[in-house]
C-alpha positions in Angstrom: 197.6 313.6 21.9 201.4 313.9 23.9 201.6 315.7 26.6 202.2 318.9 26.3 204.7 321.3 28.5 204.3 325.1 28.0 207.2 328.0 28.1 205.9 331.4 28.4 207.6 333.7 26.0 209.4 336.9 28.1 211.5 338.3 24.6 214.6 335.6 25.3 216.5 335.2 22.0 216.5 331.5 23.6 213.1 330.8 23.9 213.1 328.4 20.9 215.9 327.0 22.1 214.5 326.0 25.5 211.5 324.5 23.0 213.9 322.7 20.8 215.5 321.3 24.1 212.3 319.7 25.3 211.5 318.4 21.9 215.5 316.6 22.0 213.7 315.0 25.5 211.2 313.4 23.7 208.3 316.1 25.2 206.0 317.9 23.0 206.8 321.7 23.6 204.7 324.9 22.7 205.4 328.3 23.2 202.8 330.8 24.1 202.8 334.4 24.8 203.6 335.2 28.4 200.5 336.6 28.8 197.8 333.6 28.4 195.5 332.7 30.8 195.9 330.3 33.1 192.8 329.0 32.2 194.0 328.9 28.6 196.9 326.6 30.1 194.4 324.2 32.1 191.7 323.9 29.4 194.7 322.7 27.0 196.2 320.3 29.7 199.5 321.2 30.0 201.8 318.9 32.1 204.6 322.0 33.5 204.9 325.4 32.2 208.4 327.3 31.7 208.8 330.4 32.2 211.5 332.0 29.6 214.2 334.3 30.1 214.2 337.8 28.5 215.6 341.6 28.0 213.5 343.3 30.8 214.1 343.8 34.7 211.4 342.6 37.0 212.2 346.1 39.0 211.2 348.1 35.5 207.9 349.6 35.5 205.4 347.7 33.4 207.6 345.1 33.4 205.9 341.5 31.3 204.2 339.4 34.3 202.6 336.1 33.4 199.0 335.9 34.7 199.1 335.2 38.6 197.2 332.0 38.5 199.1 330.0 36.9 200.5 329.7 40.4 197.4 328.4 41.8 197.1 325.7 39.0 199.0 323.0 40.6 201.1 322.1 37.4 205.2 322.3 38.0 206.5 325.5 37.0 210.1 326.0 36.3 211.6 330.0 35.9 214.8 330.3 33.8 217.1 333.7 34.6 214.1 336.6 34.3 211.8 333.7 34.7 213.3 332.6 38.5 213.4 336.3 39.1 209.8 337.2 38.3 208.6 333.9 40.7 211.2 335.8 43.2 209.1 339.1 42.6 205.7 337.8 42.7 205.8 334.9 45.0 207.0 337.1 47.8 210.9 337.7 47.5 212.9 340.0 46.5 215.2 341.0 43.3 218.0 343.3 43.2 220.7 344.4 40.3 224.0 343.6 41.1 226.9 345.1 41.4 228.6 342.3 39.1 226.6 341.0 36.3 226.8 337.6 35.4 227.4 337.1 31.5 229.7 334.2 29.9 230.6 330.8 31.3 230.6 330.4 35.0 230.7 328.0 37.5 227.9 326.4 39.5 228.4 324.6 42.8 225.2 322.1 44.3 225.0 323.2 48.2 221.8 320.7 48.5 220.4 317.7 46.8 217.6 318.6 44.6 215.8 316.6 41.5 216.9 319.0 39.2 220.8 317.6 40.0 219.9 314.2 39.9 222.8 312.3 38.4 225.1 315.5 38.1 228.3 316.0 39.8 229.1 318.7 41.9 230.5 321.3 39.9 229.3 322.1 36.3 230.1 324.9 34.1 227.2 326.6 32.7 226.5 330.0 30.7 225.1 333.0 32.2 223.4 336.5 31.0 221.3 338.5 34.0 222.2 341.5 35.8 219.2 341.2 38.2 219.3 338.4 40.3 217.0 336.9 43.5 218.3 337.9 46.8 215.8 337.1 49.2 213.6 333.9 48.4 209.5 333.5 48.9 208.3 331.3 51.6 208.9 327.8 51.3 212.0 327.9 48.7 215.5 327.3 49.1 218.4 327.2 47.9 220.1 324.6 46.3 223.1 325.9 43.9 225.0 328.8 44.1 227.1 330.7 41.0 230.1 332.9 41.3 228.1 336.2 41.9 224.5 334.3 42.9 224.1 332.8 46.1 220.3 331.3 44.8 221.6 329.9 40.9 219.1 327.2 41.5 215.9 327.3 44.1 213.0 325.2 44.4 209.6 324.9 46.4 209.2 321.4 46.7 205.8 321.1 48.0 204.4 323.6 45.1 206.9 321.5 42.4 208.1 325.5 41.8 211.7 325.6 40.7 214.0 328.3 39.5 217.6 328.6 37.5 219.3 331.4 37.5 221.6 330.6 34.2 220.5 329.6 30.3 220.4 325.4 30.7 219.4 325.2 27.0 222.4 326.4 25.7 225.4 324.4 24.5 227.6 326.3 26.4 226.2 325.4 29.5 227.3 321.6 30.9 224.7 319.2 30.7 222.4 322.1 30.8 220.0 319.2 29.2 219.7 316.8 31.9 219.0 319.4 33.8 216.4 320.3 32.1 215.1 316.5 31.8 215.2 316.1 35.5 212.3 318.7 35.4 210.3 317.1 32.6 210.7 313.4 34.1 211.6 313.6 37.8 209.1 317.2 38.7 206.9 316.8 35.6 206.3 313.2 35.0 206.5 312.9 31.6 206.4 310.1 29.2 208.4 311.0 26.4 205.4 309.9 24.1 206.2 312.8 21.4 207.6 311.4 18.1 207.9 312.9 14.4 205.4 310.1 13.5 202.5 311.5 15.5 203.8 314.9 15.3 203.1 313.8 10.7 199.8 312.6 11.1 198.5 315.5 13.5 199.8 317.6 10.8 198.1 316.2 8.3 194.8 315.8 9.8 195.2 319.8 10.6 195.9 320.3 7.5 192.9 318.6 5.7 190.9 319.7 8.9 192.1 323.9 7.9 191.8 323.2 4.4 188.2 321.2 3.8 187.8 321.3 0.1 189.5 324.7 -1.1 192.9 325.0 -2.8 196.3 325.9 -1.7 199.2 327.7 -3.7 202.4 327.6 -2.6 206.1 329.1 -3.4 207.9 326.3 -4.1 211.7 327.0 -3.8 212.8 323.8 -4.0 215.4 324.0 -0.6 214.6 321.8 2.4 211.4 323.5 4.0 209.1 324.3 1.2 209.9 320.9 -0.5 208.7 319.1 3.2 205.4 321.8 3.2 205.2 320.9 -0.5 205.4 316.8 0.5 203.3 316.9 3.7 200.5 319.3 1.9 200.1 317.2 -1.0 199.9 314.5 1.5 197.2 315.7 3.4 194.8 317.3 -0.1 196.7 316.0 -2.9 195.3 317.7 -6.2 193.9 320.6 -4.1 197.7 321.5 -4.3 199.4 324.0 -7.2 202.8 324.6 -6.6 204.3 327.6 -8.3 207.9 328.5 -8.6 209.1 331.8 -8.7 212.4 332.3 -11.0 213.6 336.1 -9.5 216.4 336.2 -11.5 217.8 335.8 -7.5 218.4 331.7 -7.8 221.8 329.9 -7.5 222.9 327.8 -10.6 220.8 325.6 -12.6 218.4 326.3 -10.0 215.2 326.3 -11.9 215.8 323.1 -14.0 216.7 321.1 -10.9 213.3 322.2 -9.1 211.4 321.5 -12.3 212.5 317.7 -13.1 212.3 317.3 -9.4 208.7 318.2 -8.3 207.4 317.9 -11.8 209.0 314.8 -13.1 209.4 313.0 -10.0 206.8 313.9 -7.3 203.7 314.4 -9.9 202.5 318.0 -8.3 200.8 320.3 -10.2 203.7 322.9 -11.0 203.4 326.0 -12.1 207.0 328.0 -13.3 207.2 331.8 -13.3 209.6 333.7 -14.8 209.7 337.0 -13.1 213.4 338.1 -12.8 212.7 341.1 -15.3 210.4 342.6 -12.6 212.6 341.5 -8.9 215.8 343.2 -10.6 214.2 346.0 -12.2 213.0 347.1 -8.4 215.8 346.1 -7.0 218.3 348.5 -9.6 220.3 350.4 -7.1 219.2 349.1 -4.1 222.0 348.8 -1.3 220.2 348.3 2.0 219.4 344.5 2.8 216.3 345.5 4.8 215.2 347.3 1.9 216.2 344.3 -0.1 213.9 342.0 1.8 210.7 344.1 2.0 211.0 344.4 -2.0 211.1 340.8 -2.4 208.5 340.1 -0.4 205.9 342.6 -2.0 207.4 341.2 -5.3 206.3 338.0 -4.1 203.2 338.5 -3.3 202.4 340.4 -6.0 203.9 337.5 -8.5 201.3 334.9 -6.6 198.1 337.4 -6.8 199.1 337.1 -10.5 199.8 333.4 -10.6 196.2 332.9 -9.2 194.6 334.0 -12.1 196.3 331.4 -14.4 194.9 328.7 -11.4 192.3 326.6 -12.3 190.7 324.3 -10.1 187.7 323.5 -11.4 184.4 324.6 -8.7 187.4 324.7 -5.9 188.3 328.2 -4.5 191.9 329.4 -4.1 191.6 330.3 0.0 195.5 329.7 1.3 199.0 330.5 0.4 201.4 328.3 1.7 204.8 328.9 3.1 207.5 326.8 4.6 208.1 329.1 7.5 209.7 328.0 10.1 210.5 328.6 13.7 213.9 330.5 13.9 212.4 332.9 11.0 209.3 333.9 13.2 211.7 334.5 16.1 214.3 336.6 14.1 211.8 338.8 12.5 208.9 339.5 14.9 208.0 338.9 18.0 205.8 335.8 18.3 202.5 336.7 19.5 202.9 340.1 20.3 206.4 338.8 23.2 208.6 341.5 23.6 211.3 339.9 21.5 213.8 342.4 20.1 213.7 342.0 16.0 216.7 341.0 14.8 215.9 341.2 10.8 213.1 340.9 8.2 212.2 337.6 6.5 210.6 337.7 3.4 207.6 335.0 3.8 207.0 335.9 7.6 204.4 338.3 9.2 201.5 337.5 7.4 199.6 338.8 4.3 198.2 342.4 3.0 194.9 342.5 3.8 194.1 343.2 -0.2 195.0 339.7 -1.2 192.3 337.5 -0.8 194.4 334.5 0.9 194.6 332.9 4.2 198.1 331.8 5.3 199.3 328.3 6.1 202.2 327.5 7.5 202.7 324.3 8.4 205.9 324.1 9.8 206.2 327.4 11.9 206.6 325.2 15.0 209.4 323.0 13.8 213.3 323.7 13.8 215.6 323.0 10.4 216.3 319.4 11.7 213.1 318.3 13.1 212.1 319.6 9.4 214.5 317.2 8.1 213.0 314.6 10.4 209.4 314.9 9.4 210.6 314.7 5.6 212.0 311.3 6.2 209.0 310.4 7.7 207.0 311.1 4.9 209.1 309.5 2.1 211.1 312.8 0.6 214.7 311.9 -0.2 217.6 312.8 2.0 219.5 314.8 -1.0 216.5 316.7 -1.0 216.6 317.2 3.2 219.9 317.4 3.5 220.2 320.2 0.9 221.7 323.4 2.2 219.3 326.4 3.8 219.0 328.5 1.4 217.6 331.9 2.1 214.1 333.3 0.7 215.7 336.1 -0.5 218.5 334.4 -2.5 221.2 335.8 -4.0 220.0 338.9 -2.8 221.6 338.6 0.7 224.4 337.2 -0.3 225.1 339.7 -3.0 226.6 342.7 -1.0 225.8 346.8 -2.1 223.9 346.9 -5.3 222.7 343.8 -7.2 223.7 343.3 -10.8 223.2 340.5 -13.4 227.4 340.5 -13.9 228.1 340.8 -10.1 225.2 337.9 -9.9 226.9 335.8 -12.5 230.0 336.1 -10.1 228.5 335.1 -7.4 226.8 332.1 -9.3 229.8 330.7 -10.8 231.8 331.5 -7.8 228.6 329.9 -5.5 229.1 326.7 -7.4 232.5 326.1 -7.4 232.8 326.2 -3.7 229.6 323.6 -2.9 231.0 321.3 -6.0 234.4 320.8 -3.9 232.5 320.4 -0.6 230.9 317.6 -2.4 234.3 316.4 -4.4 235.9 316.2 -0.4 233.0 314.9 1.3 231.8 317.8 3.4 228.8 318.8 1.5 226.9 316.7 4.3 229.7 317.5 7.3 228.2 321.3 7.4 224.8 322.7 8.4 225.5 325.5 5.3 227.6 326.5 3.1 228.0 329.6 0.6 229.5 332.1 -1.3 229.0 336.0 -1.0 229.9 339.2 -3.1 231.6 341.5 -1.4 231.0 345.3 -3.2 234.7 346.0 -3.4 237.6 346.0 -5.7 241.0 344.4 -4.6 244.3 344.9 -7.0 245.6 341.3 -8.2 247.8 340.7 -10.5 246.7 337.5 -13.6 249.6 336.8 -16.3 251.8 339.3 -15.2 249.1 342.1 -15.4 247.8 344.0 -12.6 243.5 343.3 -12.2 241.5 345.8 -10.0 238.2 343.0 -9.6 236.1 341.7 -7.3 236.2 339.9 -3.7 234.7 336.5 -2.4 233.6 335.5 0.6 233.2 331.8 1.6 231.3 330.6 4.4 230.2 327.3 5.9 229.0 327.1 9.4 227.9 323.8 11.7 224.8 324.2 13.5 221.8 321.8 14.6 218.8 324.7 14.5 220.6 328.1 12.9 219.6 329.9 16.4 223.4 329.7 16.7 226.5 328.7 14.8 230.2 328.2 14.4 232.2 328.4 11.6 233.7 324.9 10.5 237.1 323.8 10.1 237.6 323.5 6.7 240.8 321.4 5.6 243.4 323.9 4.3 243.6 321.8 1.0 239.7 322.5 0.5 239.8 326.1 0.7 242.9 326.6 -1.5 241.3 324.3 -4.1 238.0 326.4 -4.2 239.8 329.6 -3.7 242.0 329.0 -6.8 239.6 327.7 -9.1 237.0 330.7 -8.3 240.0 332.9 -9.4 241.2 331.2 -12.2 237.8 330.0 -13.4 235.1 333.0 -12.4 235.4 336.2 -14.9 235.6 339.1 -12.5 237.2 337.9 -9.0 240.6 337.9 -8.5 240.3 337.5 -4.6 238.6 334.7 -1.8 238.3 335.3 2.1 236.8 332.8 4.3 234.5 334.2 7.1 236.1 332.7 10.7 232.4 334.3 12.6 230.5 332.5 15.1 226.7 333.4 15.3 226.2 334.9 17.8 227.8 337.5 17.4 227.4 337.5 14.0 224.6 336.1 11.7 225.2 332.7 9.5 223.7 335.2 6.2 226.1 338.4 5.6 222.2 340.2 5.6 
């Protein structure tokens, strides 16, 4: 087994990020909720715990606390923003708001060596968000950085290997916020860098098979990049014990279902199972505006479509025991709050939160821990082929979200035709494989145009493609000029019902890469 390094989950909208950091390192991260035992922590061996960042004040009454021992455990601990301030608060210092917050890009000046800035120059730029900060440090830390408004951006505690950053290292915007962060993993922690995507595969597998024993598993099948690599790895680990069933909702973009079916069918040998339930997603869908409600219908759609499929399951003696879902890590963040953290919900995903207790299935998930490209990473390592990983995300919703107001099969056909038009010229130009995701959306208003000298009162198109490496954030790519006017003009000359294309110019954050 790699080592393992822990982060204790405060709420931080980072938190994954500071995982997927580690991971970059070449160090096995896990992230557990802030309040597991220290004796959790040593029984599973950890080789340095993290404390996260996160929405509350250390002043604030029942404020989150990790359990006090894992002070006393002699493992290196490193606190990022609320993180340095609750080791400030319960080591013996003291925290006080100030009168000027910290948030955006800032400057940070070394005043000391320290192993944290080995390698680094002097000055670095790097990307703040506290209004608390530590103004008087426990015994046996000093300083060794300072910020703009933050005399103690960086402590330590040498003897204890206890260390504390007052800024977000893990984000981009911060200046090699990532060697910072390696300098505590290799120089405080001593790690190895002995965690791959091959070992991460076979541990998988052997979990799997280990969960599993000799039931069956269904799974959803959409045919986009993570069910296609839970598909792959789960018909690695139990072969036969696998059905696949895919789920046409009437929801899907173009040609959708008979590329899935040649693909997993024809070419991968799985048992496949096609289900065609559109009737039933669009008839509870009629009129519905609101893309939370949106979301919850799907997913009780959903399940209800599998309880059904189940009954046309035969597996001989086996039982059907597990539904399988390729869940992943940004969906569990964005949607609940992992382990009971005090994340703030940002919005409903369809295949995330678990079952109702009515249907008779356990859940696997087999790649809740992983980000989109370490996804990507594992699929290579297990033979699927890269059109198939480097596919676009495409939402568990579908069209749904991308559909805007009330969902119709004409303003569906719009957004199909229009959908496919744009992706076919990212391909015709080369970037298809430049951009982390790319899309059309329906906008639920009418624009005049005028077509052949007449005037046309239709529809509006939104095109969006974003660049990303993990969809925690996002910025919206630099399309050539020529490339846009081509799609824009053939999805109003070509597309029966638009007569006019915007391009969305939004960054996530603030905004999301989905329109819902």
């Amino acid at each position: 087994m790699s080592q393992i390094v822990a982060i204790l989950d405060f709420g931080s909208q980072y938190t994954q990020v500071i995982a997927r950091r580690i991971r970059e390192c070449k160090v096995h991260s896990k992230i557990f909720p802030y309040r597991t035992s220290a004796a959790d922590l040593k029984a599973m061996g950890v080789t340095g715990i993290i404390l996260s960042g996160g929405p509350a004040s250390v002043k604030a009454p029942n404020s989150p606390r990790p359990d006090p021992a894992i002070f006393e455990l002699g493992v290196p601990v490193l606190g990022i923003c609320y993180g340095v301030q609750l080791m400030g608060a319960m080591l013996g210092g003291e925290v006080s708001g100030s009168d000027k917050r910290e948030y955006g890009l800032g400057t940070l000046n070394r005043t000391s060596e320290s192993k944290l800035l080995k390698g680094l120059p002097d000055s670095l730029r790097i990307w703040n968000s506290h209004g608390d900060k530590v103004t008087k440090l426990p015994a046996g830390f000093v300083s060794v950085a300072s910020s703009d408004n933050a005399d103690n951006a960086i402590v330590e505690n040498v003897s204890r290997n206890f260390y504390g950053i007052q800024f977000h290292p893990e984000v981009n915007h911060s200046e090699r916020g990532v060697e910072i962060l390696k300098n505590f993993l290799y120089g405080v922690c001593g790690c190895k860098g002995d965690w791959n995507m091959g070992d991460y595969a076979k541990e998988c597998i052997a979990k799997i098979r280990e969960t599993v024993g000799d039931a069956h598993v269904i799974l959803g099948l959409s045919g986009g990049v993570d069910s296609s690599v839970a598909a792959a790895l789960i018909h690695k680990a139990i072969g036969d014990q696998l059905t696949c069933v895919f789920v046409d909702n009437g929801l899907l973009r173009k040609n959708e279902r008979g590329d899935v079916e040649k693909l997993f069918r024809d070419n991968f040998h799985m048992d496949l199972r096609v289900v065609d339930a559109s009737e039933q997603f669009l008839h509870h869908l009629a009129g519905v505006t609101d893309p939370e409600r949106k979301r919850k219908i799907i997913g009780r759609e959903f399940v209800a479509v599998f309880e059904e499929a189940l009954k046309s399951v035969r597996t001989g003696d086996a039982k059907v025991e597990f539904l399988a879902q390729g869940t992943l890590y940004p969906d569990v963040i964005e949607s609940v709050s992992i382990d009971g953290s005090p994340a703030a919900t940002i919005k409903t995903h369809h295949n995330v939160g678990g079952l109702p207790e009515h249907m008779k299935l356990k859940l696997l998930e087999p790649l809740r821990e992983l980000f989109k490209d370490e996804v990507r990473a594992l699929g290579k390592e297990i033979g699927l082929p890269h059109d198939v990983l480097w596919r676009h995300p495409f939402p568990g919703p579908g069209l749904a979200v991308r559909c805007c107001g009330e969902i119709t099969r004409d303003h569906l056909r719009v957004l199909r035709e229009a959908d496919a038009i744009f992706i076919d010229e990212l391909r015709k130009s080369g970037w298809y494989d430049k951009v982390w995701q790319a899309f059309c959306v329906f906008l639920p208003v009418r624009t005049v145009g005028v077509m052949g000298d007449e005037r046309t009162y239709d529809h509006v198109i939104a095109m969006r493609a974003v660049e990303s490496t993990d969809a925690m954030t996002a910025d919206w790519a630099k399309l050539p000029y020529d490339l846009l006017q081509r799609a824009s003009s053939r999805i109003i000359n070509e597309v029966k019902g638009a007569n006019r294309v915007v391009y969305d110019v939004s960054s996530k954050p603030p905004a999301t890469i989905e329109w819902e």
